[in-house]
MIGULO-129999 format. One record per residue (C-alpha): residue in one letter; x, y, z. Coordinates in nm, 2 decimals. Example, Ala and Ser with C-alpha at 12.3 -4.5 7.8 and 13.67 -1.06 7.14 Angstrom:
<recs>
["A", [1.23, -0.45, 0.78]]
["S", [1.37, -0.11, 0.71]]
</recs>
This chain:
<recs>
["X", [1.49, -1.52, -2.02]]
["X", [1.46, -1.17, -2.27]]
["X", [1.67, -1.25, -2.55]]
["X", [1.84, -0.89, -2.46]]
["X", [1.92, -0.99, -2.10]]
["X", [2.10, -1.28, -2.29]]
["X", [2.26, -1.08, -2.49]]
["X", [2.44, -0.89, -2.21]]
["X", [2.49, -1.24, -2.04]]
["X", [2.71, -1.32, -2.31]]
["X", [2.88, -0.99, -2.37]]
["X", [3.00, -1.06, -2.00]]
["X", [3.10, -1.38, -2.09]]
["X", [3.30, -1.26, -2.44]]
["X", [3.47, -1.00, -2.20]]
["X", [3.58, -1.23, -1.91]]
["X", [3.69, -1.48, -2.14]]
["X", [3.94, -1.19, -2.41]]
["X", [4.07, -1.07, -2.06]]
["X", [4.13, -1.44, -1.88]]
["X", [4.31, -1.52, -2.19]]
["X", [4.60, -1.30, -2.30]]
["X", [4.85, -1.41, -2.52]]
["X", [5.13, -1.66, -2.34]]
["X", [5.44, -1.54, -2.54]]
["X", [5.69, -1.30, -2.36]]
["X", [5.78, -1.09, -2.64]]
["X", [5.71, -0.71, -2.57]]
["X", [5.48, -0.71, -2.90]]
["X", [5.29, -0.98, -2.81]]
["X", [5.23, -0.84, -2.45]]
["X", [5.13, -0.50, -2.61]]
["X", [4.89, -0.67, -2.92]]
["X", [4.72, -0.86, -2.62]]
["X", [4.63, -0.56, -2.41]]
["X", [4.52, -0.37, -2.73]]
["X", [4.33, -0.66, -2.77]]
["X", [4.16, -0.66, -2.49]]
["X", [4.10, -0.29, -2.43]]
["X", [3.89, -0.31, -2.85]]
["X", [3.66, -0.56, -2.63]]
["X", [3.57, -0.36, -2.39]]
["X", [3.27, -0.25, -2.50]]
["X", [3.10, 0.12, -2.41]]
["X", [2.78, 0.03, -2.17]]
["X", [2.43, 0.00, -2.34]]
["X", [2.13, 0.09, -2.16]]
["X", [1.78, -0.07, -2.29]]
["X", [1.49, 0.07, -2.20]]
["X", [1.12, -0.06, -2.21]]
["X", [0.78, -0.14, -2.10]]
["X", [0.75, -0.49, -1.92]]
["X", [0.40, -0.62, -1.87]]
["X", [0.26, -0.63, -1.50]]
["X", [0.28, -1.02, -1.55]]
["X", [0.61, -1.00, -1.68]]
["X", [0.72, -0.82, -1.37]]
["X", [0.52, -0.99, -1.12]]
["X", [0.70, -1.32, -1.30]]
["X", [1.03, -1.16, -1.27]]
["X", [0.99, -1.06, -0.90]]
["X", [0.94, -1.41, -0.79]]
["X", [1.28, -1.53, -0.89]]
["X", [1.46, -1.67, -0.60]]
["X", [1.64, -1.34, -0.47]]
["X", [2.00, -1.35, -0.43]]
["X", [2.18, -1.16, -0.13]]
["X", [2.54, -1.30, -0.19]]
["X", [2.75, -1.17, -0.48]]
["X", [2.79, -1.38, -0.76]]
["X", [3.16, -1.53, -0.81]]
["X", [3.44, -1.29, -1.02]]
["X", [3.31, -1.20, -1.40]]
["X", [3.65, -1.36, -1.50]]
["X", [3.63, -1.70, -1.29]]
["X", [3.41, -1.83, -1.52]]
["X", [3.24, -1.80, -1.92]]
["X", [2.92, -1.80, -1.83]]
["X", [2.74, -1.69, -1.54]]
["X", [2.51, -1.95, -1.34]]
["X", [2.15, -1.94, -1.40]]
["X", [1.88, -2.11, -1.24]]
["X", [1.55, -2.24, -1.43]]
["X", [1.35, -2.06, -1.22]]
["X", [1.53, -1.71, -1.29]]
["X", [1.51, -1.78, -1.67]]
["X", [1.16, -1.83, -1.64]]
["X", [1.12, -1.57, -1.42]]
["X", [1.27, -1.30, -1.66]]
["X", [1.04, -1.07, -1.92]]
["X", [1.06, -1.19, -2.28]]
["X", [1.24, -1.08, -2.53]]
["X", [1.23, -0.72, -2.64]]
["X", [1.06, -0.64, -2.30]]
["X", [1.36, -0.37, -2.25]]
["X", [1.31, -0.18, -2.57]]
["X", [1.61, -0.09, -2.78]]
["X", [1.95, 0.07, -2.68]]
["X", [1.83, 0.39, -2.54]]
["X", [2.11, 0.72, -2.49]]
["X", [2.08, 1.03, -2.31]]
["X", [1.82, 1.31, -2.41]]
["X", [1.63, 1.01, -2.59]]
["X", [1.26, 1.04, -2.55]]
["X", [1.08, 0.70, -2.52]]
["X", [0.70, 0.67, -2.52]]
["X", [0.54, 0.41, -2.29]]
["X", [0.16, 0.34, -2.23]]
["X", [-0.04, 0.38, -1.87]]
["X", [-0.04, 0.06, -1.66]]
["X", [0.27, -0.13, -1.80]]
["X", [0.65, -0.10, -1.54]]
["X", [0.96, 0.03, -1.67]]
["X", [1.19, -0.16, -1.81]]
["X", [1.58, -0.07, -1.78]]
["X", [1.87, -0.33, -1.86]]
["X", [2.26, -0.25, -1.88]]
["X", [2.53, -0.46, -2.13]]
["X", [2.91, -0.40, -2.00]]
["X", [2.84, -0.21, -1.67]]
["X", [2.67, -0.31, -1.33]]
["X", [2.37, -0.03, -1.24]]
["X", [2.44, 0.20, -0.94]]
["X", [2.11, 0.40, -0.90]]
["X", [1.84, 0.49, -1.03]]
["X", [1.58, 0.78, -0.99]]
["X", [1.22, 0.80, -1.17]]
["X", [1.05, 1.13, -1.08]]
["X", [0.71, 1.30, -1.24]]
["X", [0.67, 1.62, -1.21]]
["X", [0.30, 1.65, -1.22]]
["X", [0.24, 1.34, -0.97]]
["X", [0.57, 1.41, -0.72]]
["X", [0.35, 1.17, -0.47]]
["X", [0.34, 0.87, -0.67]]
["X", [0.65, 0.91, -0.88]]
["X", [0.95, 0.75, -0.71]]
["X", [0.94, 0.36, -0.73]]
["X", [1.19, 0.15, -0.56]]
["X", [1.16, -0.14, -0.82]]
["X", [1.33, -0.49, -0.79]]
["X", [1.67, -0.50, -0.93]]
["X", [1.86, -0.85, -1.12]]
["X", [2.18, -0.97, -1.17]]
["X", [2.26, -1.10, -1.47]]
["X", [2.11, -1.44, -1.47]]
["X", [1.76, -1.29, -1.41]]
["X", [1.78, -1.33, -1.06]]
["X", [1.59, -1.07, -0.83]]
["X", [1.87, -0.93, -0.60]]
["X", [1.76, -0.81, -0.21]]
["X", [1.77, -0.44, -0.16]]
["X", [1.81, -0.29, 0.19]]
["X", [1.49, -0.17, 0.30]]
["X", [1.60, 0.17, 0.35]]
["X", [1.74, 0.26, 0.11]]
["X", [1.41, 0.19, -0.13]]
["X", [1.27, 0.55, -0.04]]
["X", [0.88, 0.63, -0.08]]
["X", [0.68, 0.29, -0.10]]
["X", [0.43, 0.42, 0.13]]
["X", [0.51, 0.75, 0.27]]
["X", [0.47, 1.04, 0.01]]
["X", [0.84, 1.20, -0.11]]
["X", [0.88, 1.55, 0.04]]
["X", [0.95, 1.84, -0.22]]
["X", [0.99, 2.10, 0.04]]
["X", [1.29, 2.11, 0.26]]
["X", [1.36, 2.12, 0.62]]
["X", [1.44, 2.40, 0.82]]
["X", [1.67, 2.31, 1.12]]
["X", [1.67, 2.46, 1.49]]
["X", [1.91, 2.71, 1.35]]
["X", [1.67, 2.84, 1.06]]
["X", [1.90, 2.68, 0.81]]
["X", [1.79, 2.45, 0.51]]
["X", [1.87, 2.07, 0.58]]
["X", [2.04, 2.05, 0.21]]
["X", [2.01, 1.68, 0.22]]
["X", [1.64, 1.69, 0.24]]
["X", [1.66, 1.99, 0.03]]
["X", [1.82, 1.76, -0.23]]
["X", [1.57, 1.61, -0.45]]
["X", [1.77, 1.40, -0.70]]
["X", [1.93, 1.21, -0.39]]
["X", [1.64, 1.19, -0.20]]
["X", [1.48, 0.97, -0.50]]
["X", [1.77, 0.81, -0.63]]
["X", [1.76, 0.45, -0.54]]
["X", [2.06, 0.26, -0.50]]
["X", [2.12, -0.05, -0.67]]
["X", [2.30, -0.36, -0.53]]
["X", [2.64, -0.50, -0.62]]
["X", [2.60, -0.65, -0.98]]
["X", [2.29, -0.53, -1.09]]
["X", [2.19, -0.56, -1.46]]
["X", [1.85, -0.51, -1.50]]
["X", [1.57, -0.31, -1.30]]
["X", [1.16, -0.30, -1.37]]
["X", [0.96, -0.11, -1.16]]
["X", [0.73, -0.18, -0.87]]
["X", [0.45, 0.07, -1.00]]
["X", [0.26, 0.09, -1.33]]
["X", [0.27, 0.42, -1.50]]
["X", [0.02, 0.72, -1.49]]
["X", [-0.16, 0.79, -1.76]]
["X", [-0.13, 1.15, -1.92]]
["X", [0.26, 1.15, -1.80]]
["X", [0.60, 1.26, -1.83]]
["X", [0.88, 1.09, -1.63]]
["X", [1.24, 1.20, -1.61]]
["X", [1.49, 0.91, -1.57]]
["X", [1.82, 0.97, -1.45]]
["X", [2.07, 0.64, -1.45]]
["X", [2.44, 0.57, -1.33]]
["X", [2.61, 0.24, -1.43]]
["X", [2.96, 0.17, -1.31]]
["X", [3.22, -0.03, -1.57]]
["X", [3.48, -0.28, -1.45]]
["X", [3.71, -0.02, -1.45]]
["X", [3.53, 0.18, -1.22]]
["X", [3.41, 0.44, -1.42]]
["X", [3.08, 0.61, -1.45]]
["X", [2.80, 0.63, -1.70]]
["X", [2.52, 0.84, -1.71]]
["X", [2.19, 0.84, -1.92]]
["X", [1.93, 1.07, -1.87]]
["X", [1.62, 0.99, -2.08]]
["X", [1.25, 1.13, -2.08]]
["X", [0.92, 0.87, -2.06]]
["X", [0.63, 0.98, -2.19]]
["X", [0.28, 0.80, -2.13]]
["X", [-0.04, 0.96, -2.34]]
["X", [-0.35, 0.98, -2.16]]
["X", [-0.59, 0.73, -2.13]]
["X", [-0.90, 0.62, -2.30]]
["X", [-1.06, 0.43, -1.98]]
["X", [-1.32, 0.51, -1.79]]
["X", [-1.28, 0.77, -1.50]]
["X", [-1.33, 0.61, -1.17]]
["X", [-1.42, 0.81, -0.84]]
["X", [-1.29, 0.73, -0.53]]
["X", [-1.46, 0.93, -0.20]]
["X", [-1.46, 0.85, 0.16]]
["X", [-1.67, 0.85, 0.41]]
["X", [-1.49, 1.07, 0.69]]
["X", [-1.47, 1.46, 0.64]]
["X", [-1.14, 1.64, 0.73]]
["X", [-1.13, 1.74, 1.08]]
["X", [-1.39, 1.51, 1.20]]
["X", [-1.31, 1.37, 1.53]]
["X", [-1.39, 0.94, 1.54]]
["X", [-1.37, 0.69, 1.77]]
["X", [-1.09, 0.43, 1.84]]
["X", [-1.27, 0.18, 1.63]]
["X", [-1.34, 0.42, 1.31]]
["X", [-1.19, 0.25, 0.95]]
["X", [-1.03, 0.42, 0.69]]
["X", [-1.29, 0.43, 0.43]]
["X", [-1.26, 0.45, 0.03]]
["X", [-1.53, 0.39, -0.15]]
["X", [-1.48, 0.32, -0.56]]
["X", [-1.71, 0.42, -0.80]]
["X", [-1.65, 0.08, -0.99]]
["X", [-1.47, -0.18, -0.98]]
["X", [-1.07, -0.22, -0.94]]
["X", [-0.97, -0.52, -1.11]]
["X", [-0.79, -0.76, -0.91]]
["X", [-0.49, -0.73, -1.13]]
["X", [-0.43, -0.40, -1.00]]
["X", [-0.52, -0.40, -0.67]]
["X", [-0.16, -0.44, -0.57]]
["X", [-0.03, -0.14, -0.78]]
["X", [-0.29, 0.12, -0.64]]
["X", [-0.29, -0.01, -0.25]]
["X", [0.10, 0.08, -0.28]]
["X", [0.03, 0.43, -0.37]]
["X", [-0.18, 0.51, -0.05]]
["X", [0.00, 0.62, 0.26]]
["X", [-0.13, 0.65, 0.66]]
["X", [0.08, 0.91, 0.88]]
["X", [-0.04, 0.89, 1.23]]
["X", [0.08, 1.17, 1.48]]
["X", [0.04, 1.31, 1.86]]
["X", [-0.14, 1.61, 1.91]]
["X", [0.19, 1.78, 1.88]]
["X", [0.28, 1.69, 1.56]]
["X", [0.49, 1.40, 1.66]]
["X", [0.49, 1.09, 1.45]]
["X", [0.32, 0.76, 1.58]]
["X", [0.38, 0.42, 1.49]]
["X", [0.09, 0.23, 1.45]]
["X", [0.08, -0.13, 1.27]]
["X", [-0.23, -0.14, 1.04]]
["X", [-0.27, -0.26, 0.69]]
["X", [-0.53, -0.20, 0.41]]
["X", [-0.77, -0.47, 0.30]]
["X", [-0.99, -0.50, 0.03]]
["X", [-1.36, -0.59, 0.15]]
["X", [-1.63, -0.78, -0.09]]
["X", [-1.72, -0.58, -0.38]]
["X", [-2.09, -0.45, -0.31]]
["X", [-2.09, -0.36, -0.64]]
["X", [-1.84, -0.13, -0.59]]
["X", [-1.47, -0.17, -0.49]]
["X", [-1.43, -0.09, -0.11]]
["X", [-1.09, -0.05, 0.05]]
["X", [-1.07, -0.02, 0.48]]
["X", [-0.77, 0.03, 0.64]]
["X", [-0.76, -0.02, 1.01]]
["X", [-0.49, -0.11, 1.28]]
["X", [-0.37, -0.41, 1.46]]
["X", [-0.50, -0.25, 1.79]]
["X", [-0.76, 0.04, 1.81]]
["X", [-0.59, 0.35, 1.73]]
["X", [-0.38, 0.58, 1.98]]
["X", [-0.66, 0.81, 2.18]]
["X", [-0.56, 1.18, 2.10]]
["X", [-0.41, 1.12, 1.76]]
["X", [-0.45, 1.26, 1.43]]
["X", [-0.39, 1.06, 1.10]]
["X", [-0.33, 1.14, 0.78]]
["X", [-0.44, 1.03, 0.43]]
["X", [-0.32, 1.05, 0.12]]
["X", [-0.49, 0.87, -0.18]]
["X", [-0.34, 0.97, -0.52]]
["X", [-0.50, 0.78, -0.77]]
["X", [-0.59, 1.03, -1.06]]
["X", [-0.54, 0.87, -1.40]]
["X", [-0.35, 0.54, -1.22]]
["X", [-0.48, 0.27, -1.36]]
["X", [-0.76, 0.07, -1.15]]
["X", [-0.88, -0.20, -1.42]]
["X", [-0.76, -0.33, -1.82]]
["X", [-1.01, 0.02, -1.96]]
["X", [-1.03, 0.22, -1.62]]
["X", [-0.80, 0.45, -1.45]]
["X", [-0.89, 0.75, -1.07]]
["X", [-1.04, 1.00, -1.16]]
["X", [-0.93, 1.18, -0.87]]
["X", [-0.67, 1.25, -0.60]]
["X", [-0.81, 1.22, -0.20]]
["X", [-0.67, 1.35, 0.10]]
["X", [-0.79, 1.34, 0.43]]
["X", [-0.70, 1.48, 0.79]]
["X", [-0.88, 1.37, 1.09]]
["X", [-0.84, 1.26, 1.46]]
["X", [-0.89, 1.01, 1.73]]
["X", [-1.07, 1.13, 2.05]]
["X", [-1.09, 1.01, 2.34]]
["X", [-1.08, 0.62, 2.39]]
["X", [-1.47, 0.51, 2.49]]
["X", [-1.58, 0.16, 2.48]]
["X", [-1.85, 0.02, 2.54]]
["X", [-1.90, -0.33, 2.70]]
["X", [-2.25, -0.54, 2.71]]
["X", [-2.26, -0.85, 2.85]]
["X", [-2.59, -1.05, 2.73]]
["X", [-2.58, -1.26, 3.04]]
["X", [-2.50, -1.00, 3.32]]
["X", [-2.79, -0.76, 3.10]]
["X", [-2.58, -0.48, 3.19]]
["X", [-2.37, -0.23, 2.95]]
["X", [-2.04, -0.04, 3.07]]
["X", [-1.88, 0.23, 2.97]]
["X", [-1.53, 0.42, 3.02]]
["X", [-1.39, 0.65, 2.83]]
["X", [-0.97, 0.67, 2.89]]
["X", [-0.97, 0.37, 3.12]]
["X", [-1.18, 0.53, 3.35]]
["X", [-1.57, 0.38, 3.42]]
["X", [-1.83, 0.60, 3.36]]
["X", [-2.15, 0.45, 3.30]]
["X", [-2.27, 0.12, 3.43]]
["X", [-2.63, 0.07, 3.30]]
["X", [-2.89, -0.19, 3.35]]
["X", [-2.99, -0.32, 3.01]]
["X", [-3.20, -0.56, 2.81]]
["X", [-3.02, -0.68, 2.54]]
["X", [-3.18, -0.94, 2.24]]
["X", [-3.41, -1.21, 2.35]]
["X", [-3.31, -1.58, 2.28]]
["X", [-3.52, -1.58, 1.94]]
["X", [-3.38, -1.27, 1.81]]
["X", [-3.03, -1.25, 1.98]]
["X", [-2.77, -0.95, 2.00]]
["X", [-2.45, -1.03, 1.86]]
["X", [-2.11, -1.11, 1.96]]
["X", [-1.83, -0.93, 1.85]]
["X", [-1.68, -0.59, 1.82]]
["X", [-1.93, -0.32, 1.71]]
["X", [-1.85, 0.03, 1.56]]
["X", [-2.08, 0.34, 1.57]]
["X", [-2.19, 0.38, 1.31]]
["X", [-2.44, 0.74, 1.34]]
["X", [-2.71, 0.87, 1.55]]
["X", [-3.05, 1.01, 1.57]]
["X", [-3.21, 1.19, 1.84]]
["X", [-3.57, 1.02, 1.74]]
["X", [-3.59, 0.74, 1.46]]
["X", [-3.83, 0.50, 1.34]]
["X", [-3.74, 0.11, 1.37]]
["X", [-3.88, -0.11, 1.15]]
["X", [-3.85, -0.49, 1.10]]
["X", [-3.97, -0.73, 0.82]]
["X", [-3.90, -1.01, 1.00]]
["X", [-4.03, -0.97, 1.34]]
["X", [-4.32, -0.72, 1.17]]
["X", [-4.29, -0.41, 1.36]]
["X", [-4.25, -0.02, 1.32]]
["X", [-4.16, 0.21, 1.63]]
["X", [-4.06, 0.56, 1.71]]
["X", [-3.77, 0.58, 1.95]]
["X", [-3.58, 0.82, 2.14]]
["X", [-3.17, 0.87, 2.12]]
["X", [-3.08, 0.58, 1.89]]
["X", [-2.73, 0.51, 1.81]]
["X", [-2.68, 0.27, 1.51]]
["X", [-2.38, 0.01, 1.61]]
["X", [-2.43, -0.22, 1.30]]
["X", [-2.62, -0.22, 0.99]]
["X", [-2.77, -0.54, 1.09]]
["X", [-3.04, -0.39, 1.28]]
["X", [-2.85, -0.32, 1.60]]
["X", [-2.89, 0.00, 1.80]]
["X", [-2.84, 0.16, 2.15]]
["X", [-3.17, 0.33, 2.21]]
["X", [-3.45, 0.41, 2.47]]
["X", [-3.68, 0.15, 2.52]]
["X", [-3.95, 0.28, 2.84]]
["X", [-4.15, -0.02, 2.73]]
["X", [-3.87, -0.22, 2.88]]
["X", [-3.73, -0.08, 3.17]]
["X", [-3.90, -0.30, 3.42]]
["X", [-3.66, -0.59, 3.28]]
["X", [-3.36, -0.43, 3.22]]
["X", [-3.07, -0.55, 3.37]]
["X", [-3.28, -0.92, 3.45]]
["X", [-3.43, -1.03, 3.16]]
["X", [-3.32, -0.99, 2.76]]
["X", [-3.66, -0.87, 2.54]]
["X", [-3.56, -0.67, 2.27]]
["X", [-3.50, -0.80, 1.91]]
["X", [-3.13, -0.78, 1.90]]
["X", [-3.08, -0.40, 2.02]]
["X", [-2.95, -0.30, 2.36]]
["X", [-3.27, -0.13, 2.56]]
["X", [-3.16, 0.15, 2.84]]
["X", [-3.41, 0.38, 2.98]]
["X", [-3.48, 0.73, 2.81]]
["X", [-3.26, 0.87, 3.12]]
["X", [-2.97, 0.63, 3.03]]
["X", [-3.00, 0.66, 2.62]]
["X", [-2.99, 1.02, 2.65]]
["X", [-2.70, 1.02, 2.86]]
["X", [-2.48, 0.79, 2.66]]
["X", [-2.62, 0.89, 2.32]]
["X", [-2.43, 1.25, 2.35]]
["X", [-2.10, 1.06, 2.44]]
["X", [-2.13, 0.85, 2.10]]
["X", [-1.92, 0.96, 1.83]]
["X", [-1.83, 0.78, 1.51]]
["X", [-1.57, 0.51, 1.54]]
["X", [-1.65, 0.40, 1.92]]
["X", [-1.62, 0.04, 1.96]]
["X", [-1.94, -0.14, 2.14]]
["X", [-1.81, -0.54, 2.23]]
["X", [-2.09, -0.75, 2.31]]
["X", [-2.04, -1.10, 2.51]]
["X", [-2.19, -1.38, 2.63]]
["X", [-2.46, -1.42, 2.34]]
["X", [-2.52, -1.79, 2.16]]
["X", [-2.46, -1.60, 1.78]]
["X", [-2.13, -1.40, 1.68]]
["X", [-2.11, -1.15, 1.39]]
["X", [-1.98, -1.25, 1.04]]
["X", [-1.75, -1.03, 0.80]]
["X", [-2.09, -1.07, 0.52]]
["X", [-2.32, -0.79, 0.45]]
["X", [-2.19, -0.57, 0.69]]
["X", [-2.05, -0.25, 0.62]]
["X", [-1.85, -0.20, 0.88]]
["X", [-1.69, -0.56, 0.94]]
["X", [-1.32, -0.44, 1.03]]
["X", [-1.31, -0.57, 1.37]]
["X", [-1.48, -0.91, 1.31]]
["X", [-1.16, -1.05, 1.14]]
["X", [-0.86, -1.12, 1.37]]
["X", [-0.53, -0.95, 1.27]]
["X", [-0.41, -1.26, 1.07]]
["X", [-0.70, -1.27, 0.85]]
["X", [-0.73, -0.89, 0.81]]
["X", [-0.37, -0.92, 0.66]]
["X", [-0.47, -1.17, 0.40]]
["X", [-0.70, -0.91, 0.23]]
["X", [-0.43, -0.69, 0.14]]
["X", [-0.34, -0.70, -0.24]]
["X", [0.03, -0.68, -0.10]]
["X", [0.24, -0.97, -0.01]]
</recs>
């Protein structure tokens, strides 16, 4: 445990042992010398403030949280403390030196804020930065005195994933909704009972100034503020891009991925820290919010870092989503921080998938439940099978040359819609149209006639899932670009950096 979190264990301690024990005479004097007594040791709060080390807080974090209160400061001399939570705490210094109002206190990019009370319990607390109001507010973990990470309720940690608001709300009457129009209290975070140390969930920006605004509350009830000013200098690290592959207003398919693309690597390390800065809004063509379960994951590095987020099912038909990706100058590695903020804005069309079943050699369509193609088709023979497994369109070409290494072939072919980068494609295949819907001859592509192709090549768009069945081979999550649907919701999950 920091040394300093130690020192405000026993400052407790000093204070609920002098007010336990008074003097026991019942002379007036001695009654009077014993309150003066113990008003001189009540001490004026000290706030500490510091950088703590992402390992530090990760550490910290994972001490067993605590949801009850802990028993009366005055019941006991020193407060229980678990090997585990001592562990768990920062060392010593972590929390920087006593720290008053109007101080300024210079920090560097990556490490968490550190903030630590003596002789008060924290009430709130709000970090805001002007110049990055998306990424600014951080709910943090809060601890008791004996390093213990105390639960928080849920709501009341605002803006983990859903960027904070600067404008207000106007209600039906054309008035401003002043709580929403109230920025302090819409990022102040409030602490729970007995708090006595707080280290933030995010890492700092680089090239930063944060205002920190505090509230402890004494044993007598009273309130202390400090309002202090972080600053972080910019960063020496290498700029690293992040685009996507999606353009604003595009309409996708049901099956379409979130996208971003690094221009380097982001170090496992801090994974966790940028993930939580990206938020997903999904809405009804009328503006109305959607909830839709999904969750980022972090594919295999190819050799850049590549981050997909999809949902548990495919997304609501006749939706549009929301992206917000900002990353400029937050850290991604040890020498690396964005180099840019990303937005995006796009919708969901209609729902079309496609169905192929290698055995019945026929491929269905329907688009918003309702059938609308049923097609004879010759999917991949036995020595070059199609594969199981959801599919995504990926583009399309109205004439493309195949060509195969393997099987040692180049063709020209008509209305050819790429559904994996394996080599799989709806196309026209006239060459073939004597077998479709009885035999399986291509080399792993469904065949339709030019008729057919043309037909469902100008329903394709980006995103549509294509589910193939009944083949002796399945796809796998490796060298695919598009893998999101291979992976069942369980193990999508796991490659979150989150918990």
């Amino acid at each position: 445990m920091s040394t300093k979190i130690q020192g405000a264990i026993a400052a407790l301690s000093a204070l609920a042992l002098l007010t336990a024990c008074t003097p026991s005479s019942d002379g007036p004097d001695a009654t009077r010398n014993g309150a003066n007594k113990t008003a001189e040791a009540a001490a004026d709060p000290e706030f500490r403030v510091g950088a703590v080390s992402s390992e530090a807080a990760e550490s910290a974090s994972e001490s067993t949280p605590s949801s009850q209160p802990s028993e009366d400061a005055t019941s006991t001399a020193k407060p229980s403390q678990s090997t585990d939570a001592a562990t768990a705490m920062p060392v010593a210094g972590d929390f920087g030196e006593v720290t008053e109002s109007g101080d300024k206190i210079a920090l560097e990019a990556g490490q968490r804020i550190g903030i630590s009370v003596e002789n008060a319990d924290l009430s709130d607390i709000s970090v805001t930065e002007e110049a990055h109001p998306r990424i600014a507010h951080d709910p943090g973990t809060f601890f008791d005195a004996s390093g213990t990470a105390l639960e928080t309720d849920d709501e009341a940690q605002a803006g983990s994933t859903v960027p904070s608001s600067t404008e207000s709300e106007t209600a039906d009457d054309g008035s401003k909704d002043t709580e929403t129009d109230d920025k302090d209290s819409a990022e102040t975070v409030a602490a729970p009972d007995e708090s006595a140390a707080w280290i933030s969930t995010y890492g700092l920006v680089a090239d930063s100034e944060y205002t920190l605004k505090v509230t402890a509350t004494t044993a007598d009830g009273d309130e202390v503020d400090l309002d202090a000013t972080i600053t972080v200098g910019a960063s020496d690290g290498a700029p690293m891009s992040v685009r996507t592959t999606l353009a604003d207003d595009q309409t996708v398919g049901v099956a379409a991925p979130i996208m971003l693309n690094f221009g380097s690597t982001v170090s496992k390390d801090f994974r966790d820290d940028v993930e939580r800065r990206l938020s997903v809004k999904v809405t009804d063509e009328d503006g109305k919010e959607r909830e839709v379960e999904g969750s980022w994951g972090w594919l295999y590095d190819d050799p850049q870092s590549r981050l997909h987020f999809r949902p548990k099912e495919f997304w609501p038909a006749h939706s549009k989503v929301s992206v917000d990706v900002p990353l400029k100058d937050v850290p991604t590695g040890e020498n690396s921080v964005g180099k840019n903020d990303l937005t995006l804005d796009f919708e969901i069309g209609r729902k079309q998938v496609v169905k192929a079943d290698v055995k019945t050699h026929r491929m269905t369509v329907t688009r918003d439940g309702k059938q609308v193609m049923d097609f004879p088709a010759s999917l991949g023979a036995p020595k070059s099978p199609s594969y199981n497994g959801t599919h995504v369109v990926m583009s399309k070409a109205a004439d493309y040359t195949m060509t195969s290494e393997q099987w040692d072939y180049e063709t020209d072919v008509q209305w050819a819609v790429r559904i994996h980068n394996n080599g799989e494609f709806i196309h026209a295949a006239p060459w073939s149209a004597g077998v479709q819907g009885s035999q399986n001859v291509s080399h792993g592509c469904i065949n339709l006639t030019t008729q057919r192709a043309k037909e469902y090549y100008d329903s394709a768009i980006f995103g549509d899932p294509v589910e193939i069945t009944g083949s002796h081979v399945s796809l796998s999550t490796n060298d695919s670009d598009i893998s999101d649907w291979v992976y069942s919701w369980d193990e999508w999950k796991k490659l979150s950096a989150l918990d």
